[in-house]
N, C-alpha and C positions, 0 to 999 in steps of 0.2 A: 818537164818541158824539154823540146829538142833542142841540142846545140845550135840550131838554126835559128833561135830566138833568143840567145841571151842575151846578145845586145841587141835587141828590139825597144825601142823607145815607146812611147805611149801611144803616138799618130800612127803604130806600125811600119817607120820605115825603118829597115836593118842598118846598122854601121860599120858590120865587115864586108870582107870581101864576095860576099853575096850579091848584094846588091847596092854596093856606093860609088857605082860606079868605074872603079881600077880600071886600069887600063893593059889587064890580062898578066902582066907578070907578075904576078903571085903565084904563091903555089899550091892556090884552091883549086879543087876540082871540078867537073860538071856536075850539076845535080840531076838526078832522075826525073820525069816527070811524077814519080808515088812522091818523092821527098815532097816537091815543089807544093802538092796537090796539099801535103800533109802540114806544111810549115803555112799556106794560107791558110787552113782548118784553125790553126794555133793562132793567126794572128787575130781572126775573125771575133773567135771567144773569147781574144782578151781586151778587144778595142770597145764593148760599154765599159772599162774602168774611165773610160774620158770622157768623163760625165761633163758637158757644158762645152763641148766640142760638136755641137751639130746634134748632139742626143735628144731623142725625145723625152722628153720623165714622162713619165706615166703615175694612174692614181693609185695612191698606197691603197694596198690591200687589205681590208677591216678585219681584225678578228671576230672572229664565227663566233666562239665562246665566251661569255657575255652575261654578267648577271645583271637580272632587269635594275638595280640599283642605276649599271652602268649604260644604260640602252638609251638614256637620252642623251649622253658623252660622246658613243662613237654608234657609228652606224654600224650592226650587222651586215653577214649576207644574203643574199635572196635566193629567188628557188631558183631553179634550172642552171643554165650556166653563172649564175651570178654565186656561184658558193657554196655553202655547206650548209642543210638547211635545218642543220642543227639551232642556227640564230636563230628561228623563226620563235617569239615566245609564245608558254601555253596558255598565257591570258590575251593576245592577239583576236583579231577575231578577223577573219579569212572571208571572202564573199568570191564565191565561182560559180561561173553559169553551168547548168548540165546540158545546153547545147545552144549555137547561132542566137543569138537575138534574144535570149531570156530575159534583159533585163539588170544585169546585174550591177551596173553601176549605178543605176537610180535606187538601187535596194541599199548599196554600200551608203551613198551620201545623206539618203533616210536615217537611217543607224546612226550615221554621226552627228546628224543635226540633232536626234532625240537625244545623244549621250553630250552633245554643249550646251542642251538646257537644261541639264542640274550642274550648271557651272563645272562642267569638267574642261580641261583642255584635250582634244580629238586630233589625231593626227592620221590624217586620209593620205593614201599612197596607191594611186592608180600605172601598174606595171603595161598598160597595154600599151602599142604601139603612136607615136603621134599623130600617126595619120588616121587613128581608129576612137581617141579620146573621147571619151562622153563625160568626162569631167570640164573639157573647154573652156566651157562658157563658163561654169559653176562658183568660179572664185569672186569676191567682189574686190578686190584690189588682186595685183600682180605684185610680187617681191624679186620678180629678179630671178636668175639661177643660182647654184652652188656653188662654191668656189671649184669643184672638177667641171663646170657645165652639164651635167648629167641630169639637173633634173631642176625644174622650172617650177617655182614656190609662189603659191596664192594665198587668202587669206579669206575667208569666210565666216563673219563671227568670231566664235570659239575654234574656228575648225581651220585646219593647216593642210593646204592640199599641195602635196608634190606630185608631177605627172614628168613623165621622161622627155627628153627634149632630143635627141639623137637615134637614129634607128638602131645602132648597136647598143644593147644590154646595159644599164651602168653595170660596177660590178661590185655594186651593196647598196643598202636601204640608206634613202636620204638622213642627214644629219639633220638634227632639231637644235638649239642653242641649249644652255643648261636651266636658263631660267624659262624654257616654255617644254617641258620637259610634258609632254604627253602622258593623261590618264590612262586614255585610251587609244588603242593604235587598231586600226583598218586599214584590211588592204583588200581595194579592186583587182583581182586577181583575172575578171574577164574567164574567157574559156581556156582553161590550163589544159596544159601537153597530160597525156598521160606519167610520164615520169613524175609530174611534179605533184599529180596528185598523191603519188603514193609518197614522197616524201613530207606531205601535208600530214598526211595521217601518220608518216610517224614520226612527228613534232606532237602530236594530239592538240594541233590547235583551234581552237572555238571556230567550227562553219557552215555560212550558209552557203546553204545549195538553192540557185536560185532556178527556177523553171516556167514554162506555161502549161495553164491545163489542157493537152492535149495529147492524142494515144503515144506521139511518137516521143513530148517532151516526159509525161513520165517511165515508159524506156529508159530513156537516158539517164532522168535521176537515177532511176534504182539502181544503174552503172555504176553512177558516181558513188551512190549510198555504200554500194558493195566494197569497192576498192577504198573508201575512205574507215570500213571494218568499225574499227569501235572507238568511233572518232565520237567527239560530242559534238552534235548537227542538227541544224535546224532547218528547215526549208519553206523558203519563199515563193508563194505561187501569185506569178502576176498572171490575173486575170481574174471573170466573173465568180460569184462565188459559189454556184450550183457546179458542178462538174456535169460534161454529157455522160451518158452511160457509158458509150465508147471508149472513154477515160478510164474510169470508174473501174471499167475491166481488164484495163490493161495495167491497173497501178498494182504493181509487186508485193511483196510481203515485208520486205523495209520501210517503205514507204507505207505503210498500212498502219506497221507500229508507231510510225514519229505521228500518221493521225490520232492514232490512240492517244499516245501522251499528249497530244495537243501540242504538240510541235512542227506545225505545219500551219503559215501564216498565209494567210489571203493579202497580196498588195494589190487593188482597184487599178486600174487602166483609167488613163486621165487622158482628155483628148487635146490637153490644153501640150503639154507634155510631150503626145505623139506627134505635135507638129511641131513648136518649138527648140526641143530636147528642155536638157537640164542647163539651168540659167543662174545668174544671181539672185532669182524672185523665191522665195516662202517656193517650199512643195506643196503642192495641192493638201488640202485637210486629209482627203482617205490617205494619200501616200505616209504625211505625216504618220497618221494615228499606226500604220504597218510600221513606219521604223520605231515608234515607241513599244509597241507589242515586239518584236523582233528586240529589241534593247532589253525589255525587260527578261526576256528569257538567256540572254545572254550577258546582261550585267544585271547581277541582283539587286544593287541600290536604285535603279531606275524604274520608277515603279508602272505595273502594269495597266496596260490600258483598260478601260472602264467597260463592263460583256453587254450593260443594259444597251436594248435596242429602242430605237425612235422611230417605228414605220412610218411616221409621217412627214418626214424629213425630208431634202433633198439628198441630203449628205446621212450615212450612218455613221457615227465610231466605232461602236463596235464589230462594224462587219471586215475592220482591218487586222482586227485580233482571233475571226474565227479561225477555227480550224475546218480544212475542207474533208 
């Protein structure tokens, strides 16, 4: 540190003949203006030790590394600037749009309605902006926010939904208490940046990719399919269950394969839905019956939805399980 600062007290003002004022007879010298420029450099960095003098705190930073034991104790980080997306765990299950308007939060809140009816506790965590939420309406009680403010806690059933409350980022995954410690954890991820999809894939976390059947939406999937490499993925197609042909040949050779294994889920377009949004009410039966098909292939204990068809029906079930 410079002799210019040893006696600096904590509020930064000096006590020698720097600057306490003397009335010139001493026999200090003039300071340069480098010195002067250098000794506020020094005082600058050392005035946060006066913490409770005007300082702002700020929220502790969570550790990224984290064994699932401890993941409902403290919150990890999240993808893009929220951290190291190392936290992210690999039994997680991830929902991203592969472009504008896919769908993907009515696909996230499907999934975890079906996973809190085999009595699991579900913990939904929609990262997109507030001014963009399609979880809004979705909670049937409101809990308040978090003690940082960062993120604003509903309650739905079994299901725990945090959505961000500030336009800046928190800077980690909402906290759960110890005793509602999540089976299962989803997260609304909306249309992610590129960067973060490739830190998805290499977390290898369980994702659907959600899309519509149309030439330019599977484009896109097969985008996302490619960059997400040899992720374990499943994909969600809202809309009819026929594809036009026009689709049909524009859908890529990744996507081809997840038809084959039959990992490619039909969710039905509900019209109740396209004007309401997502509410406190039951999801429509088809939406249902897609996030149980979609749950089963992604949590093995939830068992699969039922393939017999009932042409005569208004409603099908199993047309939420085919594969397109």
């Amino acid at each position: 540190m410079s002799s210019l600062l040893q006696d600096a007290d904590e509020t930064g003002d000096t006590t020698d003949g720097v600057a306490d004022g003397g009335d010139g007879r001493s026999n200090d010298r003039l300071l340069s203006v480098a010195e002067i420029q250098h000794a506020l450099g020094e005082l600058r960095a050392r005035r946060p030790k006066a913490e409770g003098r005007g300082t702002i705190a700020t929220a502790p930073v969570v550790p990224a590394h984290r064994s699932r034991r401890e993941e409902g104790k403290t919150a990890p980080a999240a993808l893009g600037n929220r951290g190291d997306s190392d936290a992210l765990a690999a039994d997680w299950i991830a929902v991203v749009a592969a472009h504008a308007g896919a769908g993907a939060s009515t696909v996230a809140l499907a999934i975890s309605d079906a996973a809190a009816t085999r009595d699991r506790r579900v913990h939904l965590v929609e990262t997109a902006h507030p001014r963009r939420s399609g979880l809004i309406a979705a909670a049937s009680a409101e809990l308040g926010t978090d003690a940082a403010g960062a993120w604003r806690r509903g309650s739905r059933d079994r299901v725990t939904i945090d959505r961000r409350v500030a336009d800046v980022e928190p800077g980690g995954w909402p906290v759960l208490p110890i005793s509602e410690e999540p089976a299962v954890t989803v997260l609304d991820l909306g249309l992610p940046a590129p960067e973060d999809l490739a830190r998805l894939a290499a977390d290898r976390t369980l994702t659907v990719v959600v899309c519509r059947p149309t030439a330019p939406g599977v484009r896109l999937t097969e985008h996302v399919l490619g960059q997400l490499a040899e992720q374990p993925v499943v994909v969600a197609v809202v809309g009819p269950a026929r594809w036009p042909q026009a689709v049909n040949a524009n859908c890529g050779p990744l996507l081809r394969e997840l038809r084959s294994q039959r990992r490619v889920v039909r969710v039905p377009i509900d019209r109740r839905l396209q004007t309401a949004g997502l509410t406190v009410d039951r999801l429509p039966r088809g939406v249902e019956a897609a996030g149980r098909s979609l749950a089963a292939l992604l949590i093995p204990a939830v068992p699969p939805q039922p393939q017999h068809r009932h042409p005569a029906a208004a409603f099908r079930p199993a047309a939420a399980g085919e594969t397109q």
